[in-house]
SEZA-641819 format. One record per residue: x, y, z of N, C-alpha, C in turn; residue in one letter. Coordinates in steps of 0.2 Angstrom, whole numbers, plus 5000, padded with zeros to 4 digits. Atoms other than C-alpha are relative to their C-alpha. Example, Ala and Ser with C-alpha at 12.3 -4.5 7.8 and 13.67 -1.06 7.14 Angstrom:
2
500449945000506249785039500450065000a499649944999506849955036499650055003s
// end
This chain:
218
500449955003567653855514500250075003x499649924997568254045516499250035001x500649984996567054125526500350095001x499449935001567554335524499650055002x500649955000566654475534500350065000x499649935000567054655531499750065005x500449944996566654795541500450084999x499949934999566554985542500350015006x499549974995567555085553499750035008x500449984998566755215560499150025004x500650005001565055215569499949905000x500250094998565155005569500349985004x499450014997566754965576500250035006x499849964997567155115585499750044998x500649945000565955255591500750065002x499449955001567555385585499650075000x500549944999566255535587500250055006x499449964995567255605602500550004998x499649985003568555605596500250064994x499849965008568155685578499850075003x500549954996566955805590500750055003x499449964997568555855600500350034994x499749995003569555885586499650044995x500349965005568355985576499850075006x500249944996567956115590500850025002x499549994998569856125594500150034993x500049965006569856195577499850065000x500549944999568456305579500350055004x499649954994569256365596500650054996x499349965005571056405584499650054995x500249985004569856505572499550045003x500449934998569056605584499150005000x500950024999566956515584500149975004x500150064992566256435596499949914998x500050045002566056265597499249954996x500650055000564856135589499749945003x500150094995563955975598500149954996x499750085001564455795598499449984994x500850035007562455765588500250044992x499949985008563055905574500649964997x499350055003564755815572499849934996x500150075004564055645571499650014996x500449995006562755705558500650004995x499650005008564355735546500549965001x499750055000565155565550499749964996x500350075004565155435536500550034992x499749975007565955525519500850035000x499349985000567655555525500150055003x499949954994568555675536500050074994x499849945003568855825521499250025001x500749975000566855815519500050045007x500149954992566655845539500350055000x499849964998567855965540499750064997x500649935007566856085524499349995003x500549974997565256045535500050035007x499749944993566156115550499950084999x499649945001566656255543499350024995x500749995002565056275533499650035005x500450004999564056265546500250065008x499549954995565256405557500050064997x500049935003565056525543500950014998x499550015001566856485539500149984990x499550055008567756465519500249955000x499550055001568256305513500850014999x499549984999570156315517500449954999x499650055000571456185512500649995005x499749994996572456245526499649975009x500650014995570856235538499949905000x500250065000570856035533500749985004x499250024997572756015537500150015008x500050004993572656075552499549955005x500450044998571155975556500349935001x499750055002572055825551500650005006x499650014994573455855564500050015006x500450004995572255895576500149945003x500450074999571455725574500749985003x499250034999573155655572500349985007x499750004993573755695588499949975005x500450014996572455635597499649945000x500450045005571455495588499449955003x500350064998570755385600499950005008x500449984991570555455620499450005001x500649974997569055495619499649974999x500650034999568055385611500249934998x499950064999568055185611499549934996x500150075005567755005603499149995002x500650014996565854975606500049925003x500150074994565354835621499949944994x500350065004565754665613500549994994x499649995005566754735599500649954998x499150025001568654675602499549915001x500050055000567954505608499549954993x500250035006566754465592500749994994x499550025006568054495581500749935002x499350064997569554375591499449934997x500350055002568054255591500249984991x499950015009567854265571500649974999x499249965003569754295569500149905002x500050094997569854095580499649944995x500450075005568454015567500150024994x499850005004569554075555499650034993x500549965005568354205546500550044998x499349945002569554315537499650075000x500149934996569254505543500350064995x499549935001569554675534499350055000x500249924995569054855536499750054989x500149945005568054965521499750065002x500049924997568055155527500250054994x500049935004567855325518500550045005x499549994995569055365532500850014997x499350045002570855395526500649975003x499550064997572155295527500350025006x499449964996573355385538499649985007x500449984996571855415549499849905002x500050045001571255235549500449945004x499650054997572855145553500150035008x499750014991572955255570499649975003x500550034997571255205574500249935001x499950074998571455035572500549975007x499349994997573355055580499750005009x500049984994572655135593499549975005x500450054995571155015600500349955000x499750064998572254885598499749934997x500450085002571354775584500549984993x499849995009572354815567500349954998x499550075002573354635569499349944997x500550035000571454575567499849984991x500350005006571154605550500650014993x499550055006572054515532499950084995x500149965005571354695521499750065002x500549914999570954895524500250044993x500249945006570254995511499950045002x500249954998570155145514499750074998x500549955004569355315508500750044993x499449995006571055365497500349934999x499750045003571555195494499850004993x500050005007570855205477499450074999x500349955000569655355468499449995002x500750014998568155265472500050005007x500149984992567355305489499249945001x500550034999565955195496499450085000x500450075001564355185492500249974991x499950025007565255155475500249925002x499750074997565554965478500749964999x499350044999567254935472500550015005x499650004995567954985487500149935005x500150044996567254845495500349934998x499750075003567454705481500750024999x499650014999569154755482500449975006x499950024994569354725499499849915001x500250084999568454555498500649994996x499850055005569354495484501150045001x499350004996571154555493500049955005x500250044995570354435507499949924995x500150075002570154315494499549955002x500850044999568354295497499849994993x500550025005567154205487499150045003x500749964998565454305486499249985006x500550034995564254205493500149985006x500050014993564954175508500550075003x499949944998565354365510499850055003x500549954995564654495524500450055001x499749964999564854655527499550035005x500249984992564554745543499950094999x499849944999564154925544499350045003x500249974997563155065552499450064998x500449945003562455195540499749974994x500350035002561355195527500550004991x499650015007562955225513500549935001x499750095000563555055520499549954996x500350055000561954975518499850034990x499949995007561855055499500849964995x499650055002563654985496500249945000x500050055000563454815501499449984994x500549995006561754835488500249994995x499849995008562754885475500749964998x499550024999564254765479499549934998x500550075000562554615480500649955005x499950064992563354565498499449995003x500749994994562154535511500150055006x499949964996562254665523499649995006x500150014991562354665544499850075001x499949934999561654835550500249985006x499949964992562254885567499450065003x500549954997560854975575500250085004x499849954996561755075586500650074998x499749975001562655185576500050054996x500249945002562655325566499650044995x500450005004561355295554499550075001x500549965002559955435549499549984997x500550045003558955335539499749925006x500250054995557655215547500149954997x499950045001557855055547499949964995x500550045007556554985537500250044991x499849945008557355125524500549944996x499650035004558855015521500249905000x499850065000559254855514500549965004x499450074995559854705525499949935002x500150065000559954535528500149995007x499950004992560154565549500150055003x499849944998560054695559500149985008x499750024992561054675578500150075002x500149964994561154785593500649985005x499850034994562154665603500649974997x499350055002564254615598499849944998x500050074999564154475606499649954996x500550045007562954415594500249984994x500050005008563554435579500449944997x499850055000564754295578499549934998x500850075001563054165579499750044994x500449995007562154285565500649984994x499650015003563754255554500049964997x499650084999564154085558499249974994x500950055003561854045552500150034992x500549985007561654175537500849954995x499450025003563654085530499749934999x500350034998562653935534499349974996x500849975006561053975521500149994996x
// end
């Protein structure tokens, strides 16, 4: 039986908000404003690095710049992954999984480039059979062909398909996908719990492997 869980990037997997934080005020610093906090950053994580960069700069008193994104982008680039880290639990749930033979992929509004350093860079990317990413095709999550494409690269069967993620345009694209969704509590959600749809909601890695293993099980 294929057993197939997906997950979002950031915000589930990796609390990358230091990182995106650094490289958005390093920005700001080249452009002459002060900086913004780690809380306004992670409010404009979840829609892709081009959105955050236009609510940086929005909320700076700055033009949207094409030039301003590129550079942000090389920022990042350079840097992608010192500052902020795999959340407790992380690396070893997924090895578990990866041992009982769940097949593993990544669906992020994130782009690709971006994406493969992250992964690259915590050291999980050999982990996972499928990355969609936020340019890999025109649709962006909470549209849900990002995801059914990512399943159905994984050569998953529907019903034994779970996706994992953190906000509440996760838990509207697995909705509209008709997966069952994993919230992640700890993550960069704005909407309360009870707002969005889910079939489990975890706090704790190390758990989630046993929630998996039951609702695949159902």
């Amino acid at each position: 039986m294929t057993k197939t869980a997906i997950f979002d990037l950031d915000g589930t997997l990796v609390d990358s908000a230091p990182d995106l934080h650094a490289a958005a005020n390093q920005l700001l610093l080249e452009l002459g404003r002060p900086g913004l906090s780690l809380t306004t950053i992670t409010g404009f994580i979840g829609h892709g690095i081009p959105n955050l960069v236009n609510q940086v700069l929005l909320a700076s008193g700055l033009s949207k710049e094409q030039t301003h994104l590129a550079r942000y982008m090389e920022i990042y680039a350079g840097d992608p992954v010192s500052h902020g880290r795999l959340y407790p639990g992380v690396r070893a749930a997924l090895e578990q999984l990866d041992d009982a033979n769940w097949r593993l992929g990544i669906c992020t509004n994130k782009a690709g480039a971006m994406t493969d350093l992250v992964l690259t860079g915590h050291r999980i990317d050999h982990l996972f059979g499928a990355v969609v990413s936020g340019d890999s095709m025109p649709q962006k999550k909470p549209d849900p062909s990002p995801l059914l494409t990512c399943a159905q690269a994984l050569g998953a069967k529907n019903q034994q398909t779970f996706y994992v993620g953190d906000s509440e345009t996760d838990a509207m694209t697995a909705h509209n996908a008709k997966l069952p969704f994993l919230l992640y509590s700890e993550g960069y959600r704005s909407a309360q719990i009870d707002e969005m749809v889910h079939a489990k909601v975890f706090s704790d890695w190390t758990k989630l492997p046993d929630y998996l293993e039951t609702l695949a099980g159902q």
